[in-house]
N, C-alpha and C positions, 0 to 999 in steps of 0.2 A: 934686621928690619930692611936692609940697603935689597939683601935677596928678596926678601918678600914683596918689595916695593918693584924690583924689576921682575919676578913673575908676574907682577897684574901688569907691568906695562907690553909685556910681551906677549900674554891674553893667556898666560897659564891659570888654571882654576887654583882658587887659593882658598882653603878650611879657614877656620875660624882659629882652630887650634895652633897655626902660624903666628900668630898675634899674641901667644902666651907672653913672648917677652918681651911686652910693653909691662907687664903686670911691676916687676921689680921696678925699672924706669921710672914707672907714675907712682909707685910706691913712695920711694925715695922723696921728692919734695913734699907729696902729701904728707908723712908723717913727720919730714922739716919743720913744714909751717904750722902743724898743729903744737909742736914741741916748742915752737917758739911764740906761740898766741899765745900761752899763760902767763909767758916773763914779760909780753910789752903788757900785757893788762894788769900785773902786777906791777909794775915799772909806772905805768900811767896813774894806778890811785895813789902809790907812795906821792908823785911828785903833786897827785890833786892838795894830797892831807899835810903835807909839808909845804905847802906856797906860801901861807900865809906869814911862815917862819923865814925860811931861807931855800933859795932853789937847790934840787936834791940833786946828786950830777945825775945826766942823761946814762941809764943803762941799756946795754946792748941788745935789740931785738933779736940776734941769734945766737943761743946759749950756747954756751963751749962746752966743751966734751965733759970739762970736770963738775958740769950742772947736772948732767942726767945720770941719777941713783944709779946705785950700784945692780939695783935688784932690776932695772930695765935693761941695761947693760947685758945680765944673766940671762933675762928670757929672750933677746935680740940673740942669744950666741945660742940659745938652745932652740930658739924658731929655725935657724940659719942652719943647725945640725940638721934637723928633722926634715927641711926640706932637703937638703944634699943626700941623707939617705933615701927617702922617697924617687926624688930625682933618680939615681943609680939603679934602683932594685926595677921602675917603669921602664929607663932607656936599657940595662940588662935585660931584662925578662923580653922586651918585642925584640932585643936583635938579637937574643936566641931563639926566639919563636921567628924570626923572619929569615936565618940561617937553615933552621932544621927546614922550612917552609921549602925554603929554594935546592935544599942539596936533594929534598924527596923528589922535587922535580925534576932535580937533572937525572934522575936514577931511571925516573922515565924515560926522561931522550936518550939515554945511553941501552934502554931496551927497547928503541925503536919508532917511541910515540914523538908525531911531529909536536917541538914546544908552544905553537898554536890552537895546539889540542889540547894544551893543561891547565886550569884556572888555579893557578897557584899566587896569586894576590895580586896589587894595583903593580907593582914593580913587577914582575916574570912577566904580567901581560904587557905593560909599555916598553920593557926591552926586546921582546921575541915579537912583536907586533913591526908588520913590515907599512902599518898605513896612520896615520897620525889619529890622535885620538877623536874622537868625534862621538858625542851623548847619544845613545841610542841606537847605533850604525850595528851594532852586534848581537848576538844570543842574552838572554840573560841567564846567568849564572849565579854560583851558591855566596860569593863576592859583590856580586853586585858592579865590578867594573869592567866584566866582562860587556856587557850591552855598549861599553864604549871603545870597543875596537872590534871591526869591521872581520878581521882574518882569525877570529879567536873562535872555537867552538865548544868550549867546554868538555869535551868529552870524558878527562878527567880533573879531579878536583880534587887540591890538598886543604881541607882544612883542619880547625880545632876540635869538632864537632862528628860525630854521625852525622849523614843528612839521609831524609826519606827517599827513597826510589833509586839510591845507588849500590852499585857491588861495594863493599870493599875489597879492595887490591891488597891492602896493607897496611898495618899502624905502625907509628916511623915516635921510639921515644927520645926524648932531648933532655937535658939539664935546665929548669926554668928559667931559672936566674942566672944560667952561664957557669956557675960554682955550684948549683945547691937547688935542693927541688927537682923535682920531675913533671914534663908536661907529657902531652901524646899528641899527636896528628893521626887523621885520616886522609889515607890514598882512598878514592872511590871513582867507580869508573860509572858512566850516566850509562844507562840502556838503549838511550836515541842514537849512539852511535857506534 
């Protein structure tokens, strides 16, 4: 959050998807306090229905580990598995889809095409970009963040997909998941240039 926080003070564009990991954060006292509003509300009618006898001792509004069932316990560790593999197989699968993304591009610049010339996603174009970014200063391309650098022409384009109106150059295959799977990319070259 400390990054995310000095992106916007610095006037970097910030996604929504940055903010994923408040989810756990606010997670955590939310299901605290819901876990512990059943023992004071129980806590409070015992001592209503017992006043009239003798006062009942004061029990603790937040439950100790040995209060929550076993069986929640279970689904806490099997929710916690399933995200962690989730987790892995999304951050595997883009950073080999965003490895094979950028080695197809250097395969270009090493046969000649200026790296200016390649819309090979938000990173190839903000590294090989010699002008800072700016919305709309650019061509638009099959990415989309090509219109926001000034010195980028799209002329060729690595994506996941076919797209209409271009050659293909070449299909570049990768491992999806880094271990396991197969993806494809398209090398395409635009006709405008």
């Amino acid at each position: 959050m400390a990054g995310t926080l000095g992106q916007a003070l610095i006037g970097q564009e910030i996604y929504d998807r940055y903010l994923i990991t408040l989810v756990p954060l606010l997670c955590g006292p939310l299901l605290g306090s819901l876990a512990a509003r059943p023992a004071a509300t129980s806590a409070a009618s015992l001592q209503a229905s017992a006043a009239p006898r003798a006062a009942a001792p004061a029990r603790s509004s937040n439950p100790s580990r040995a209060s929550v069932p076993t069986t929640s316990r279970w689904a806490g560790a099997v929710g916690l598995v399933v995200v962690a593999a989730l987790s892995w197989s999304v951050t595997a699968s883009t950073l080999a889809r965003d490895g094979a993304q950028w080695r197809a591009a250097e395969r270009l610049v090493a046969r000649g095409v200026s790296a200016t010339d390649i819309d090979a996603g938000f990173e190839w174009l903000g590294w090989h970009s010699s002008r800072p970014m700016a919305t709309g200063s650019g061509v638009v391309g099959a990415h989309g963040y090509t219109s926001s650098f000034a010195d980028t022409r799209a002329c060729y384009t690595v994506s996941q997909s076919p797209l209409p109106d271009m050659a293909v150059v070449e299909t570049v295959h990768y491992p999806r998941f880094a271990v396991a799977g197969s993806s494809t990319l398209w090398v395409q070259r635009s006709a405008d240039c």
